[in-house]
MOPAC internal coordinates of N, CA, C and O (Angstrom, degrees):
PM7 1SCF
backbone

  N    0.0000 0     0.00 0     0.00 0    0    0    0
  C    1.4412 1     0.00 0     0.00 0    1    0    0
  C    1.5313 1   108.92 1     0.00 0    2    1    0
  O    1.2310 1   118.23 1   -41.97 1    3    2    1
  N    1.3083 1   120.98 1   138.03 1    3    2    1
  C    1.3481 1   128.15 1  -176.45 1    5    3    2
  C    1.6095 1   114.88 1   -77.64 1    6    5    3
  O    1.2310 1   111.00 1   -60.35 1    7    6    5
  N    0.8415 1   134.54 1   119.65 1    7    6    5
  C    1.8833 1   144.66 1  -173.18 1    9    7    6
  C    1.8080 1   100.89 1  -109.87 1   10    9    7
  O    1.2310 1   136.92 1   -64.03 1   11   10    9
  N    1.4390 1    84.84 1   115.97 1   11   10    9
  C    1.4748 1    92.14 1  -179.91 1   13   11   10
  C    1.7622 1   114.01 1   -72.77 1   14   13   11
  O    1.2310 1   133.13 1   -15.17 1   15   14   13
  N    1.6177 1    92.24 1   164.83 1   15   14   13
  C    1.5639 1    91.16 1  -177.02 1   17   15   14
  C    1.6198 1   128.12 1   -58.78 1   18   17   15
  O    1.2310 1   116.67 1   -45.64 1   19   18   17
  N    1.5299 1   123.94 1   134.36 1   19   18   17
  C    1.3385 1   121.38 1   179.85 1   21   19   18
  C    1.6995 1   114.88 1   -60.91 1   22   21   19
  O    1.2310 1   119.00 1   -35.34 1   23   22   21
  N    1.6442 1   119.51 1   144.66 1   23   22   21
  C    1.1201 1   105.32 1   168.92 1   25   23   22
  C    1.2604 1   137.64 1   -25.29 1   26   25   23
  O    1.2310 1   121.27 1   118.29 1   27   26   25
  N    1.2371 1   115.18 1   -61.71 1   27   26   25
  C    1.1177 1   132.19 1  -167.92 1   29   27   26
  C    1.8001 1   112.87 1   -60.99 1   30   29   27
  O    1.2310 1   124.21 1   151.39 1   31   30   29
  N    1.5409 1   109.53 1   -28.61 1   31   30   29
  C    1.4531 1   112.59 1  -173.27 1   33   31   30
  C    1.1933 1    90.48 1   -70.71 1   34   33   31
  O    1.2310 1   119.57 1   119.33 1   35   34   33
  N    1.4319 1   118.43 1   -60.67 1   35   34   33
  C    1.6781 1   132.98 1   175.67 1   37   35   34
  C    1.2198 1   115.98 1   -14.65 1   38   37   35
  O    1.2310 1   120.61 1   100.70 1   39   38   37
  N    1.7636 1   116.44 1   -79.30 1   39   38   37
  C    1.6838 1   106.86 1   151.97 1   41   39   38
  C    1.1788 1   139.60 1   -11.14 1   42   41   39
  O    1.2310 1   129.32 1   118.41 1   43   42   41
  N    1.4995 1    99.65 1   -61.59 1   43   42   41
  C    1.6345 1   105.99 1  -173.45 1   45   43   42
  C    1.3275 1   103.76 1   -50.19 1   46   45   43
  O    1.2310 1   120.58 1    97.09 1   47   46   45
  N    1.2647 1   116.49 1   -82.91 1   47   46   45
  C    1.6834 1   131.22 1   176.80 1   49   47   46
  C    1.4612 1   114.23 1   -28.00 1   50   49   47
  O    1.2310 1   124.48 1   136.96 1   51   50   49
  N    1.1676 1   109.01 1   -43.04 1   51   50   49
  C    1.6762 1    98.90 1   167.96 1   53   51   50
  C    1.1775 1   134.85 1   -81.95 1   54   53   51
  O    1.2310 1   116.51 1   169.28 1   55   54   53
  N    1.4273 1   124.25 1   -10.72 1   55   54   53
  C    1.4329 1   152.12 1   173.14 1   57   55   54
  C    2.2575 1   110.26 1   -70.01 1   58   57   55
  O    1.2310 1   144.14 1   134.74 1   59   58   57
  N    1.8677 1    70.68 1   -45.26 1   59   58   57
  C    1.7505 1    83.94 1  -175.08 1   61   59   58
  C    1.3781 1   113.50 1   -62.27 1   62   61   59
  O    1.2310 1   124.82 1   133.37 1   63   62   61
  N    1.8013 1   108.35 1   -46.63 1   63   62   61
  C    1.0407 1   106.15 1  -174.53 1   65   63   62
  C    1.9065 1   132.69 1   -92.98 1   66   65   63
  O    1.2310 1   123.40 1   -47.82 1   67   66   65
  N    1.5790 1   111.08 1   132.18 1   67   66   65
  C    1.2944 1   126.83 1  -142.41 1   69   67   66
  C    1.6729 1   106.58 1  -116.58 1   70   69   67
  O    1.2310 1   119.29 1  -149.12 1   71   70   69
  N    1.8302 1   118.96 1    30.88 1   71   70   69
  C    0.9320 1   123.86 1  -153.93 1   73   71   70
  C    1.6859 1    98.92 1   -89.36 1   74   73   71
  O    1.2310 1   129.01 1   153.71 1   75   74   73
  N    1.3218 1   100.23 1   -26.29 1   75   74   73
  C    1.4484 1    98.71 1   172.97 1   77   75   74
  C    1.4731 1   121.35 1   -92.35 1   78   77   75
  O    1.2310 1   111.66 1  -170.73 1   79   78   77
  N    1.1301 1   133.32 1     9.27 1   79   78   77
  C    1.5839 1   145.77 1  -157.45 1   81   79   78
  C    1.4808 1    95.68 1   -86.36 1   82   81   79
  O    1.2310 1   115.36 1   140.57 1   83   82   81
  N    1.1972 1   126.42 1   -39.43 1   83   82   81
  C    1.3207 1   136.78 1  -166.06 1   85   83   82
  C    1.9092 1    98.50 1   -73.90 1   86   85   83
  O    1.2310 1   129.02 1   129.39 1   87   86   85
  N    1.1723 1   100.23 1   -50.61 1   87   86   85
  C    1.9817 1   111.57 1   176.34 1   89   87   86
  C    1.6490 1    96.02 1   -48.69 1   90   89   87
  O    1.2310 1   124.80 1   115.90 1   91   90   89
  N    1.2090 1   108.38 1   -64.10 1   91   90   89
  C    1.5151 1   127.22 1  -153.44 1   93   91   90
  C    1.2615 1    78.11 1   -49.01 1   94   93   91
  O    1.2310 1   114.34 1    93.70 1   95   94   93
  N    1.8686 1   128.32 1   -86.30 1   95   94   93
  C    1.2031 1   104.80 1  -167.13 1   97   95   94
  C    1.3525 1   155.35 1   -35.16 1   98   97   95
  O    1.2310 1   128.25 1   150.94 1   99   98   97
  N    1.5704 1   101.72 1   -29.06 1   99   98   97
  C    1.0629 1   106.76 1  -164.39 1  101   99   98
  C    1.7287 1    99.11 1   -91.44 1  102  101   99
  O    1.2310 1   119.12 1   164.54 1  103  102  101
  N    0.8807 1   119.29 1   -15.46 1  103  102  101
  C    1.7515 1   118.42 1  -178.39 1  105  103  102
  C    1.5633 1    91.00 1   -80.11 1  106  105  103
  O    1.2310 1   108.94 1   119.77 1  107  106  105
  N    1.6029 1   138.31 1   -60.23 1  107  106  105
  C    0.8153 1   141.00 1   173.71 1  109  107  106
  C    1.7378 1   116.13 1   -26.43 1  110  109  107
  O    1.2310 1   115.00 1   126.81 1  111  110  109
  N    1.7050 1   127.08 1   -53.19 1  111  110  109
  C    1.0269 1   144.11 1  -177.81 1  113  111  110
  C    1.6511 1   101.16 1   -62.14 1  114  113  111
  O    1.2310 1   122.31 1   127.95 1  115  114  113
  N    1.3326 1   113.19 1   -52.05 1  115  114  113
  C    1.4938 1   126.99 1  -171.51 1  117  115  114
  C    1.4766 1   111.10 1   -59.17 1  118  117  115
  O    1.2310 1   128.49 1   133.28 1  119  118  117
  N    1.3349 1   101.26 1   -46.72 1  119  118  117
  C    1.1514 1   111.18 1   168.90 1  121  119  118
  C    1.8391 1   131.52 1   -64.20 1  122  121  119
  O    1.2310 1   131.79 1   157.35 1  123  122  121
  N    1.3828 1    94.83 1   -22.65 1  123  122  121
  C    1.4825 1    86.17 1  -168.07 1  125  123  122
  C    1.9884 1    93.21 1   -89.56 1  126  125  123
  O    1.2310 1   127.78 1   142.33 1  127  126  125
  N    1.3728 1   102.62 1   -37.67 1  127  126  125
  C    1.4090 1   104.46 1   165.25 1  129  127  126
  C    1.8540 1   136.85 1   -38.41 1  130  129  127
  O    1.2310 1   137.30 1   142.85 1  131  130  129
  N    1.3616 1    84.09 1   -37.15 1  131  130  129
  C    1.3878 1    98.23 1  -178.70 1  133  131  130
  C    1.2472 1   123.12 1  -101.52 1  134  133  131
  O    1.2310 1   107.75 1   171.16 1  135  134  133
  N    1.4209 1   140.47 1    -8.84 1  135  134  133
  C    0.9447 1   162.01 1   166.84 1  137  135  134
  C    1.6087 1   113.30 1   -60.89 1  138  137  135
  O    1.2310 1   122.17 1   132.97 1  139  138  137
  N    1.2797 1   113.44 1   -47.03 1  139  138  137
  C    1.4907 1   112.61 1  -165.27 1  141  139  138
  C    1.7170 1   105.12 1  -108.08 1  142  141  139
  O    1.2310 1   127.49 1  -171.91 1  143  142  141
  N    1.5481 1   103.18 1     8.09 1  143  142  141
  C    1.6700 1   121.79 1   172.16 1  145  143  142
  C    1.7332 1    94.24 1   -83.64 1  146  145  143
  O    1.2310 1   133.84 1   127.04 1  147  146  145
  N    1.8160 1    90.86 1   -52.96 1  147  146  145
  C    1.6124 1    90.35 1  -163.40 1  149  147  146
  C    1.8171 1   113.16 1   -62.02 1  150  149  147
  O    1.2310 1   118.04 1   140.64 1  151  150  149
  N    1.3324 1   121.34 1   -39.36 1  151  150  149
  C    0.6990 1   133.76 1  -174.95 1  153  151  150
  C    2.2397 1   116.20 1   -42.61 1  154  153  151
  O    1.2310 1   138.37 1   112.33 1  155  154  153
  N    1.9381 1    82.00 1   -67.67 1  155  154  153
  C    1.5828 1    91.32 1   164.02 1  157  155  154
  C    1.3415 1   118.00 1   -20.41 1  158  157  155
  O    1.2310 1   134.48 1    90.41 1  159  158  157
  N    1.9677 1    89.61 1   -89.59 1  159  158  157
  C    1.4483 1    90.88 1   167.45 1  161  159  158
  C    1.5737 1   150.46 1     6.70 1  162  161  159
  O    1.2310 1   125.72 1    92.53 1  163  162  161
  N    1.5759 1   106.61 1   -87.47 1  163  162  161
  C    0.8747 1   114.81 1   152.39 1  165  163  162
  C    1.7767 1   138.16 1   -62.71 1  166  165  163
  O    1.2310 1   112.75 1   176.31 1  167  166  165
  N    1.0467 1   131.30 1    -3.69 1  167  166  165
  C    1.3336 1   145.81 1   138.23 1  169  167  166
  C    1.6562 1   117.57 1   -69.71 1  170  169  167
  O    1.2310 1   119.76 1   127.23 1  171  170  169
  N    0.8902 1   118.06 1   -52.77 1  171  170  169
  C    1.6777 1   112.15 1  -165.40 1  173  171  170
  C    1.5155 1   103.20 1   -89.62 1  174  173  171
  O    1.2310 1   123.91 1   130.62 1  175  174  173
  N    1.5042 1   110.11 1   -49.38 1  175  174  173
  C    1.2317 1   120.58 1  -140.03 1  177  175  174
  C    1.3873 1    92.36 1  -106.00 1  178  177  175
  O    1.2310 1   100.03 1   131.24 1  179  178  177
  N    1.3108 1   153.73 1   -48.76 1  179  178  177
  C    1.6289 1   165.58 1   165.12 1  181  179  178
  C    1.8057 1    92.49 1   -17.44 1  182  181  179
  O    1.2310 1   113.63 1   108.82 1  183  182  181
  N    1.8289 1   129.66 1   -71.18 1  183  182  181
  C    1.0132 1    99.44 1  -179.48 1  185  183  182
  C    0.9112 1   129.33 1   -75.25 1  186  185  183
  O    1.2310 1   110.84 1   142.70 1  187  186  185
  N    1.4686 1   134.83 1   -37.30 1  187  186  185
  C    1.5444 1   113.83 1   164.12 1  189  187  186
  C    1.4468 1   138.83 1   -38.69 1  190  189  187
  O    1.2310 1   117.49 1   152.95 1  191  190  189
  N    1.3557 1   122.39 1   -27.05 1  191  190  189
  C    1.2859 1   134.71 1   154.61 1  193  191  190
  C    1.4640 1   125.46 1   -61.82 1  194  193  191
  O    1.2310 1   128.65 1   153.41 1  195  194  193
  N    1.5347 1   100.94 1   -26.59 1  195  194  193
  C    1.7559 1   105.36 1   173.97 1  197  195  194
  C    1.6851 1    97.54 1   -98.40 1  198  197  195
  O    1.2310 1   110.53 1   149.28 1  199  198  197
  N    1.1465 1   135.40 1   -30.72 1  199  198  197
  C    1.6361 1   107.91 1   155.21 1  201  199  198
  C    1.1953 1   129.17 1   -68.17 1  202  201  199
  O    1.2310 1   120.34 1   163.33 1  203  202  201
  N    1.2685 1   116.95 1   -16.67 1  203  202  201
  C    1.8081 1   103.63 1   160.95 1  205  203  202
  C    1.1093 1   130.98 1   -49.57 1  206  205  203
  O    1.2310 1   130.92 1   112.11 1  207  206  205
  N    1.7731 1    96.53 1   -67.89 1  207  206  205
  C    1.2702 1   105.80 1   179.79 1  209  207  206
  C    1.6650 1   125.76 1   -59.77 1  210  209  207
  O    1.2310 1   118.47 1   125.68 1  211  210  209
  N    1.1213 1   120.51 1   -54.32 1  211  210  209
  C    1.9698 1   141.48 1   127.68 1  213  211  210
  C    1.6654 1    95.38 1     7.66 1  214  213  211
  O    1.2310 1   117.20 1   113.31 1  215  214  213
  N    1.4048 1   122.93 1   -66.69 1  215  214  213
  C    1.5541 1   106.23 1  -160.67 1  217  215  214
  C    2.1200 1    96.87 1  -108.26 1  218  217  215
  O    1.2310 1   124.55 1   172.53 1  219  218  217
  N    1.2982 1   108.87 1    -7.47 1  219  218  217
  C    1.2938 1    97.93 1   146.93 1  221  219  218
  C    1.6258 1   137.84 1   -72.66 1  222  221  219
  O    1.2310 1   123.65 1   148.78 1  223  222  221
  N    0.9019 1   110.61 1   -31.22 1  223  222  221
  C    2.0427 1   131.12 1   167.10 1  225  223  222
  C    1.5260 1    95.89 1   -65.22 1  226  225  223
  O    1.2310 1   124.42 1   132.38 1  227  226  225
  N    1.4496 1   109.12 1   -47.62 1  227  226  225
  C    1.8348 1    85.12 1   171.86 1  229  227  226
  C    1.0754 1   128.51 1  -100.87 1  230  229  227
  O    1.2310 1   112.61 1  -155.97 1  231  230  229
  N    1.1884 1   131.55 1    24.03 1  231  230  229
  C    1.3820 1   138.22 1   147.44 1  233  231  230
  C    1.2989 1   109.94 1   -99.20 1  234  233  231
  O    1.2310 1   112.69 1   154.15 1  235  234  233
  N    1.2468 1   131.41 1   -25.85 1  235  234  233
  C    1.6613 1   106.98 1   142.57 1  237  235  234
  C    1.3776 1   144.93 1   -33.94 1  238  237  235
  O    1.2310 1   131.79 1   117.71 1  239  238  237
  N    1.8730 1    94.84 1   -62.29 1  239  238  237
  C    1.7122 1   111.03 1   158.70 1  241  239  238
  C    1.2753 1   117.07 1   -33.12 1  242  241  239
  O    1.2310 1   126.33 1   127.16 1  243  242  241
  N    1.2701 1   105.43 1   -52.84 1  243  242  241
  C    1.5943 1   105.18 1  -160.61 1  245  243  242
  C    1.2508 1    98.13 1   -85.13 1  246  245  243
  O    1.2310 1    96.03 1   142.44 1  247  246  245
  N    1.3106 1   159.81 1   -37.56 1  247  246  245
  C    1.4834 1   145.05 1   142.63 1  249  247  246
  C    1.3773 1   137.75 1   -14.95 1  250  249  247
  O    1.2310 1   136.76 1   139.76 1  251  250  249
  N    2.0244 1    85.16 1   -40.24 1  251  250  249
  C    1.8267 1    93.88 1   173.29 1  253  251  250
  C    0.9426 1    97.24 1   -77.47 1  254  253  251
  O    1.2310 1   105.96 1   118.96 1  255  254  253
  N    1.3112 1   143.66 1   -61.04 1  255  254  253
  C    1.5293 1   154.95 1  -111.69 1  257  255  254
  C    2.1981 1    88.23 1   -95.81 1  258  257  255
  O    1.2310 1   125.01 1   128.12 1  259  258  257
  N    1.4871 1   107.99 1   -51.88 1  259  258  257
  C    1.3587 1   105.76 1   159.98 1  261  259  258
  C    1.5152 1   128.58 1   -44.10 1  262  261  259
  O    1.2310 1   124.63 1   116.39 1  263  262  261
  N    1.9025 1   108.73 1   -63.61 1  263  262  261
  C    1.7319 1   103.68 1   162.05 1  265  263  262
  C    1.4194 1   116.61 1   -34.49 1  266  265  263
  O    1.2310 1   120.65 1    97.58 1  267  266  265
  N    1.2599 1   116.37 1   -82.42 1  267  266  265
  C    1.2983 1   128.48 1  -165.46 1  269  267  266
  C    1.7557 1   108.57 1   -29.17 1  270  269  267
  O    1.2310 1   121.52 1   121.97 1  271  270  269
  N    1.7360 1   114.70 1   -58.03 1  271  270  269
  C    1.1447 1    97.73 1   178.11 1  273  271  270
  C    1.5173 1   123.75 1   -71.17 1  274  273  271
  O    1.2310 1   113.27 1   144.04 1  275  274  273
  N    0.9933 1   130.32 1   -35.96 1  275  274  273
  C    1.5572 1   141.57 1   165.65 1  277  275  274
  C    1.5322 1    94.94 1   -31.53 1  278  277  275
  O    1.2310 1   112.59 1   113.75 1  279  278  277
  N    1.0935 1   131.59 1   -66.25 1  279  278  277
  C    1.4310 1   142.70 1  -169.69 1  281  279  278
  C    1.4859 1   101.24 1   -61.24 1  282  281  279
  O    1.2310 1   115.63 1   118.43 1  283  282  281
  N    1.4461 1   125.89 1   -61.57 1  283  282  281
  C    1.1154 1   106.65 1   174.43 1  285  283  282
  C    1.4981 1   129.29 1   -41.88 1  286  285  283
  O    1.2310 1   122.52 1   112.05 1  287  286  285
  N    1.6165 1   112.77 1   -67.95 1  287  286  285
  C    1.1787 1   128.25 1   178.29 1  289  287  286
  C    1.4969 1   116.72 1    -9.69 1  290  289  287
  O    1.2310 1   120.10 1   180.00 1  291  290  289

């Protein structure tokens, strides 16, 4: 009858093997890269992107708000 492997062998073998170490790094690397991009970003660059859009929505308004009366008139 076949007897499965003891914990402890189990460990070993999973300890040994380093097939994912290479992933780990590289998400690890990606990560540390991207993190202090994202960060910027969102510090420097987040409000300027919300006053664009911010003074584009109101120059929309005021386009509708212009149609609308034109149309009335």
């Amino acid at each position: 009858m076949h007897q499965p492997p003891s914990m402890g062998k189990l460990l070993q073998r999973v300890h040994r093997d380093e097939e994912g170490a290479v992933s780990l790094e590289t998400i690890l690397i990606i990560g540390a890269i991207a993190i202090p991009i994202l960060i910027f970003i969102l510090k420097v660059g987040w409000p300027r992107i919300r006053t664009f859009f911010t003074g584009g929505m109101d120059d929309l308004e005021v386009q509708r708000s212009n149609t609308q009366q034109g149309v009335q008139q």
